[in-house]
N, C-alpha and C positions, 0 to 999 in steps of 0.2 A: 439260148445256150448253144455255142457254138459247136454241131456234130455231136452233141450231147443227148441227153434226153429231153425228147419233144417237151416244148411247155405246156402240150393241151393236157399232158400225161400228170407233169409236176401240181398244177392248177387243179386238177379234176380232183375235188375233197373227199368225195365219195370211195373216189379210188385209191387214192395215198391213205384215207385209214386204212381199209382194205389190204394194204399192201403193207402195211407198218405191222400192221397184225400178224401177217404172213413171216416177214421177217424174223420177227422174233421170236414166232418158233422155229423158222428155218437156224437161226443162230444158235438154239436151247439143242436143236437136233441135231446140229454140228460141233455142238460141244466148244464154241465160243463164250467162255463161261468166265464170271470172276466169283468171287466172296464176297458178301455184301455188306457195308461199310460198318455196320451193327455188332457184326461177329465175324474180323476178318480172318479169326484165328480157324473158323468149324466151317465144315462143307456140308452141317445141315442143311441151312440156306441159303441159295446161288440166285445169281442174275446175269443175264445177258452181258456180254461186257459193250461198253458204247460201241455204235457203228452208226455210218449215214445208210439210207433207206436206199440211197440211187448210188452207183459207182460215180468217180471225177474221170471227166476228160482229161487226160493226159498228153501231149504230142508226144507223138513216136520216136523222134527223132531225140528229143532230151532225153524220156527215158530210158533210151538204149543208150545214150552217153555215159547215163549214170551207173548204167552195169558194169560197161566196158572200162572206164576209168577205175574200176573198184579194185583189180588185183592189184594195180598203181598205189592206189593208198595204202593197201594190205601189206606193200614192201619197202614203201616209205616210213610207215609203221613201225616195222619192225628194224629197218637202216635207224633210226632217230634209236629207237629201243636197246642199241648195241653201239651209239655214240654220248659217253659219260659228257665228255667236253663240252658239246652240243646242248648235251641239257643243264649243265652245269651253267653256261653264258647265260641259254633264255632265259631259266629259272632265277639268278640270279636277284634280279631286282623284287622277283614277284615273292621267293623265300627272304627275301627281310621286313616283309608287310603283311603277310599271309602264314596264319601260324600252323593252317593244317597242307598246307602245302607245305611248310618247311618239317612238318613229322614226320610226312610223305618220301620227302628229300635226302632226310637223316636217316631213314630204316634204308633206301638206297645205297647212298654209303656205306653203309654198313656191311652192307652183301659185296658192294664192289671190294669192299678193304678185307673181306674173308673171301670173298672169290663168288662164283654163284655152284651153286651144288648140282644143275641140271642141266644139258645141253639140251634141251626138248624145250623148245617155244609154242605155246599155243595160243595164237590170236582169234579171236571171234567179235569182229568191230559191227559196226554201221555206221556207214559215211550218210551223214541227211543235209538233203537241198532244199531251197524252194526255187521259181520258175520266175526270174524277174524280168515283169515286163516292159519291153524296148518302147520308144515314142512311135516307133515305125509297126510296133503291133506284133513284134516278134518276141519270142519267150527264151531266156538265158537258163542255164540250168549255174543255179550258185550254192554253195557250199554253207551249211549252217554251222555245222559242228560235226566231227570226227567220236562217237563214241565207243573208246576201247577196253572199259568196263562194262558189263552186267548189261549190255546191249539187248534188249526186248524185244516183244511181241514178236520173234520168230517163229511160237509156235501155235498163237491165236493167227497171224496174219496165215498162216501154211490153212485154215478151214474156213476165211473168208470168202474167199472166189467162188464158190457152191453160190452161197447165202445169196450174191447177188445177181450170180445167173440164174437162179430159182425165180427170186424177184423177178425178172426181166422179163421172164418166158410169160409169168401171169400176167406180166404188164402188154403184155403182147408184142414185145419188143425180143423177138427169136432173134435175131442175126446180132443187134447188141449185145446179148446172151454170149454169144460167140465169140465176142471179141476180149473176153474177158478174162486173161492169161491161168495158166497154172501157176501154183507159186508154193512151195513148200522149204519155206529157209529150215524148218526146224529138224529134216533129214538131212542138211549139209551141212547145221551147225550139229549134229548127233556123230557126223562122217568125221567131223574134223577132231572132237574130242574122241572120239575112238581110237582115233588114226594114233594119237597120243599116249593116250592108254595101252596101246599093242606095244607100241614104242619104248614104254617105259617097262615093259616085260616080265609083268608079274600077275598070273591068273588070278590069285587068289585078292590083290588090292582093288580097292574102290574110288567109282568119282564122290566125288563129295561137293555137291552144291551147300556152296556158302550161302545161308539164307537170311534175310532179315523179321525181326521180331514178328511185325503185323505181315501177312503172308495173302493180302486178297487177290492178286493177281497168280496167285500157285498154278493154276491151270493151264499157263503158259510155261509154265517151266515144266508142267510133268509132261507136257507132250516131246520135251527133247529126252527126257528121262526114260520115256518109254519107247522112244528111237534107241537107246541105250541097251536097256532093257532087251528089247527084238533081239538084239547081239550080243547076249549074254553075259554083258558089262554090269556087272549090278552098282547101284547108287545109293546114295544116303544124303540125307537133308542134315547138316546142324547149322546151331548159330555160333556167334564170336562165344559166345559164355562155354558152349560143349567145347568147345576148342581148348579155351585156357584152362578149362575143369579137368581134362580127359585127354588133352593133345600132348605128346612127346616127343622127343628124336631118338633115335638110337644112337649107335655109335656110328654109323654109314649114315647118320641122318638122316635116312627113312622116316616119315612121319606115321604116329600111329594116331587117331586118334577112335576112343571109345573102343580101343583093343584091337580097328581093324587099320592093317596096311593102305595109304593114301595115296594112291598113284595121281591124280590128277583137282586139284583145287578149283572149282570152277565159283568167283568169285559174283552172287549177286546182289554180296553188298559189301558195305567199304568205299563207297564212292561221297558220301557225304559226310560232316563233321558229326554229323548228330547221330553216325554208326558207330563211331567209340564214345561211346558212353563210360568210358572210365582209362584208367592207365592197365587194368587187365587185356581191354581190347587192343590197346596197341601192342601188347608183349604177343596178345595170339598170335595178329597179324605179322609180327618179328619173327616168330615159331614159325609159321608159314612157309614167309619167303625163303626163310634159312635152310628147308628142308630138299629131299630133293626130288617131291612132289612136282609136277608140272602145274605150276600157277596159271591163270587164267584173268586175268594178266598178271604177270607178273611186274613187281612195283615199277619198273624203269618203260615197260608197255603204258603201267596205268598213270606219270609221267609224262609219256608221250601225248597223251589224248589232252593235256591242257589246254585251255583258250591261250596261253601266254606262247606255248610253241606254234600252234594254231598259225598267232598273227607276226611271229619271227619269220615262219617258212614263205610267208608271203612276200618276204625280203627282195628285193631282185636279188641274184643270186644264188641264193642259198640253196635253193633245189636242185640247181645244177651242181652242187657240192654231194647231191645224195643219190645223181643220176650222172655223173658225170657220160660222155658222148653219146648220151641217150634224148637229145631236141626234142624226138617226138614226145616222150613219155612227160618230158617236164613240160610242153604243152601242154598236154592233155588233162594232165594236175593245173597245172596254173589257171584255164580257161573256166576253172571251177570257183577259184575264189572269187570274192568278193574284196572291196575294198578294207583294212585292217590297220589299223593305228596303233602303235604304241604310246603309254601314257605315264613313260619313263620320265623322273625327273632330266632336266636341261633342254635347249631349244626344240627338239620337236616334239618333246613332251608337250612343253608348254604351245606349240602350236596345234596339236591335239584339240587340246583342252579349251584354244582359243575356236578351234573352227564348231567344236560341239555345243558350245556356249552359244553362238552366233545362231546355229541351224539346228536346233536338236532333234527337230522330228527327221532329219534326212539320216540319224545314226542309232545304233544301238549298244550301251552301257552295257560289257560283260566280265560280273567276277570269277574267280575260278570256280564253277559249280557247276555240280551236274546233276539231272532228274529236272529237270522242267521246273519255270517258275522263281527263276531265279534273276532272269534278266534286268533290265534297266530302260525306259522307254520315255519320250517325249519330254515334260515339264522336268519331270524328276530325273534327268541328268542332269538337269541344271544346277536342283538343288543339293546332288550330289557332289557334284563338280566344284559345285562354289563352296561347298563344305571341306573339300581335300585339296583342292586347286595347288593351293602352296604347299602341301603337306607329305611326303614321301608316302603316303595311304594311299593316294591315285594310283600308284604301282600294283595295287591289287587287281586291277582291272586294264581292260582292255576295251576299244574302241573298235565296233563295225559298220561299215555302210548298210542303213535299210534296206533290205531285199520288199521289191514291191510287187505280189502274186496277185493276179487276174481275180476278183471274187466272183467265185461262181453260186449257184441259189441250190439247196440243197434242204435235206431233213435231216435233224440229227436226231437218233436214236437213242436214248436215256433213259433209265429206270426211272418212273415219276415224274418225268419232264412229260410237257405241254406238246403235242404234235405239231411245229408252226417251220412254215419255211422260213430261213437262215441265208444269210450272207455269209458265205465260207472262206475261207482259206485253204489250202493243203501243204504237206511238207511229205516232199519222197525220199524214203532210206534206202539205202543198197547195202546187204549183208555181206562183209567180206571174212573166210576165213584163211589162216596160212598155218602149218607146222612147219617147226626148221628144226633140225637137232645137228646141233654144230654150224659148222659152214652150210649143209646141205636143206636147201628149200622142200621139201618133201611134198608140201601140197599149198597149193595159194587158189582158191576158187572164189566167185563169185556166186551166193547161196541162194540169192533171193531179193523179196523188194518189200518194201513196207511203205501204204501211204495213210498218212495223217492227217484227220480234216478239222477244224475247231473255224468256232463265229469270228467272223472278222471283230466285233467288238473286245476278242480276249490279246492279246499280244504275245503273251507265252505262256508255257504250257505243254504238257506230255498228255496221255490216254491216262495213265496212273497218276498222273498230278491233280487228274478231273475235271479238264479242258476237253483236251483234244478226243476223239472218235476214231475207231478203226474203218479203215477205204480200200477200196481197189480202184485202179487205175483204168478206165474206159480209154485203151488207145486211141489217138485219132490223128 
C-alpha cells in the first residue's frame, strides 16, 4: 500500500482484532453514533455507525483541489439557481419523462409566476469525486455528483479524525497519527445557517429541520443542531405530515408552523419520490417554498443539483456563460468533470445510446435520483437501453464515463459483519456553503471534507444506503 499503512500492520490478525476492538469504542466515545435498523425511530439502542479500521491514502495534491474548487461550485450553484431559462432548456426533455421532476418543476413556476417571498439564499451542498486513475499511474480528481439537498454526514464525519488517530498511535504508527487532518463541516455548516437565521431577523423564530419518517442517522443531524443551539438559535425537528397538519402563512407570509415562527427550513428530506407519500405532502412543500422562510434549498437550488444540469454544464460553453471573463475559474470547474452524455431523443441521443450499447462497462446509467443506490451499471444498461432505446423514456436519464479509483485493501467496520480484509473504493466530498440575500454574496466558504469507502464489489451506494463506511483521508 502505497505510503499507506504498513502491510505487516494490515496482515497481523492478532492485531487488527485488537485494533477493531479499540475502534469501536473509540467511535461509541466520540459519539459516531446511528439507530439501529430494528428501531430507527428510539435512541434506546445505538450502534456504531460504519467506518474502516485504517484511514485511505489520499494525494495531497487532488485533495486540496477538491477544496479549492468548492466555493466555484457553491457560485455556479447558486448562478444556475437564479437562471429560470437555463433550467427551463436542461430540464426540458427530462420534465416530459420524469414525473417527479416535472412536480419539482411546477411548484418552481409557481414561485417564479408569484415572485419568490425571500431574498436570503441558503446553500449547504457537497461536491463528491472519485480519483481516476491515468495509465501513466497518476490520479484525476473527477466529479461524481453535486449534492444541493439534505447533503450528509457533516456532523458524523467533524468526530472521525480522533477515532483514527487513536487507532494509529496503538498501532504504533505516531507520525501517521499526525497526518490525519482536522475536519469539522458540521460548525460551518451550523455558521452558515445562522448566518441566515440573523439575517432573517427575528429572535423569537426557529430552524426547523425538515426530517424524514425513519430517522436512524439522527445523530448526525443533532450535532449541527447543537452547533445551533451553542448560539442560542433554538431548532425543532418535524415532518411533511406536521407541516400540512399545523403549517400556515400569514398575511406577510411568514410561515408558522406548530404555532412557532419559521425563520429558516433546512430541508432533510424531499429529495426522493417516495417523500411524498401523498398530494398533502406536495401542498406542504408548496406552503414551504411560498413562504418567506429561508429554504434550504430552495426549489430552483434543489433543481440545480439534477444529473440532467449536471451533464448540460459540461457543454463546451456553457460555463463560460456562468463565468463569463473568468478562464481560470471555468477551468478549475471543468478539470473536474468527467465525461457526460446526453440521452436526448435525435442524433446524439441516438449515438449515446449506440456508444453504451457497444462498451457498457466503460459508462454509467444515471436517472434523476438521489440518496445512493440508484445508479445503473454494466449488463443492465443494456438492458435498459434496449428497453427505451426508441422510446422518449431514455430522456430520464443521463449517461457518464466510469471513473476508475485505485482499490486499496482495507477493514470495513459493520455491526455484525465478519472482520475480513476488503478491496475498497473511496469517494471524497467537499462541503460547500454560501448565503446571498439579494444581489449580495454574504458568505461562500468551503466547510469541510468527507470520505467514503465501500468493497469494490458494491457499485453504488451511500453510508445510509448501507454500502458505503465513514473514512479519513491519510495525506500522501
Amino acid at each position: 500500500m502505497a505510503q499507506g499503512i504498513p502491510e505487516k500492520i494490515m496482515m497481523n490478525t492478532a492485531l487488527v482484532e485488537e485494533l477493531a476492538d479499540v475502534a469501536k469504542d473509540a467511535a461509541l466515545l466520540q459519539g459516531v453514533l446511528m439507530r439501529i435498523q430494528e428501531t430507527p425511530n428510539s435512541s434506546e439502542l445505538v450502534t456504531y455507525a460504519p467506518f474502516t479500521l485504517f484511514p485511505t491514502p489520499v494525494p495531497k495534491a487532488v485533495f486540496l483541489q477538491a477544496l479549492a474548487v468548492q466555493t466555484h461550485y457553491n457560485t455556479l450553484v447558486d448562478k444556475i439557481s437564479q437562471d429560470p431559462d437555463f433550467l427551463q432548456e436542461s430540464l426540458a426533455s427530462t420534465i416530459s419523462v420524469d414525473d417527479f421532476t416535472a412536480r419539482l418543476f411546477k411548484i418552481h413556476q409557481q414561485i417564479l409566476k408569484e415572485g419568490r417571498s425571500q431574498s436570503i439564499v441558503l446553500g449547504l451542498n457537497r461536491s463528491d469525486y472519485m480519483l481516476d486513475q491515468g495509465e501513466d499511474g497518476s490520479s484525476s480528481l473527477k466529479q461524481i455528483e453535486i449534492n444541493t439537498f439534505a447533503a450528509s454526514f457533516g456532523g458524523l464525519s467533524s468526530r472521525t479524525p480522533d477515532i483514527h488517530r487513536h487507532v494509529l498511535k496503538v498501532a504504533g504508527q505516531l507520525e501517521d497519527s499526525q497526518r490525519i487532518l482536522d475536519n469539522n463541516p458540521a460548525v460551518g455548516l451550523a455558521r452558515a445557517i445562522a448566518k441566515a437565521w440573523e439575517l432573517y431577523g427575528s429572535e423569537r423564530a426557529i430552524v426547523m429541520f425538515l426530517v424524514e419518517d425513519s430517522q436512524r442517522n439522527i445523530f448526525d443531524q443533532r450535532y449541527i443542531e447543537n452547533e445551533l443551539w451553542k448560539r442560542n438559535i433554538p431548532t425543532t425537528r418535524k415532518r411533511f405530515d406536521d407541516v400540512y397538519k399545523t403549517g400556515s402563512l400569514d398575511q406577510d407570509k411568514k410561515l408558522f408552523v406548530d404555532g412557532n415562527e419559521v425563520a429558516v427550513v433546512y430541508f432533510r428530506c424531499g429529495y426522493m419520490p417516495q417523500n411524498y407519500t401523498s398530494e398533502q405532502t406536495w401542498d406542504a412543500r408548496l406552503l414551504m417554498e411560498r413562504s418567506q422562510a429561508v429554504k434550504c434549498p430552495d426549489i430552483s437550488t434543489h433543481l440545480a443539483g439534477t444529473k440532467k444540469v449536471q451533464q448540460v454544464l459540461a457543454r463546451p460553453g456553457v460555463l463560460e456563460k456562468f463565468f463569463p471573463d473568468q478562464p481560470q475559474v471555468v477551468e478549475q470547474i471543468r478539470a473536474t468533470f468527467a465525461g457526460l452524455y446526453t440521452l436526448d431523443m435525435g442524433p446524439e441521443g441516438d449515438k449515446t445510446v449506440a456508444m453504451a450499447l457497444a462498451a457498457p462497462d466503460r459508462f454509467v446509467l444515471k436517472p434523476q435520483r438521489e440518496g445512493g443506490g440508484n445508479n445503473i451499471y454494466g449488463s443492465e444498461i443494456c438492458q435498459v437501453l434496449e428497453g427505451v432505446k426508441e422510446s422518449t423514456e431514455r430522456m430520464a436519464y443521463i449517461l457518464m464515463d466510469k471513473v476508475h479509483p485505485t482499490p486499496i485493501h482495507n477493514y470495513l467496520l459493520r455491526r455484525d459483519a465478519p472482520l475480513k480484509i476488503t478491496n475498497c473504493l473511496s469517494e471524497l466530498g467537499a462541503f460547500g456553503t454560501y448565503v446571498r440575500q439579494g444581489e449580495d454574496m454574504v458568505l461562500n466558504e468551503c466547510v469541510g471534507h468527507l470520505l467514503r469507502t465501500k468493497s469494490s464489489q458494491h457499485s453504488d451506494g451511500g453510508v445510509a444506503a448501507g454500502v458505503a463506511v465513514l473514512d479519513n483521508p491519510l495525506l500522501v
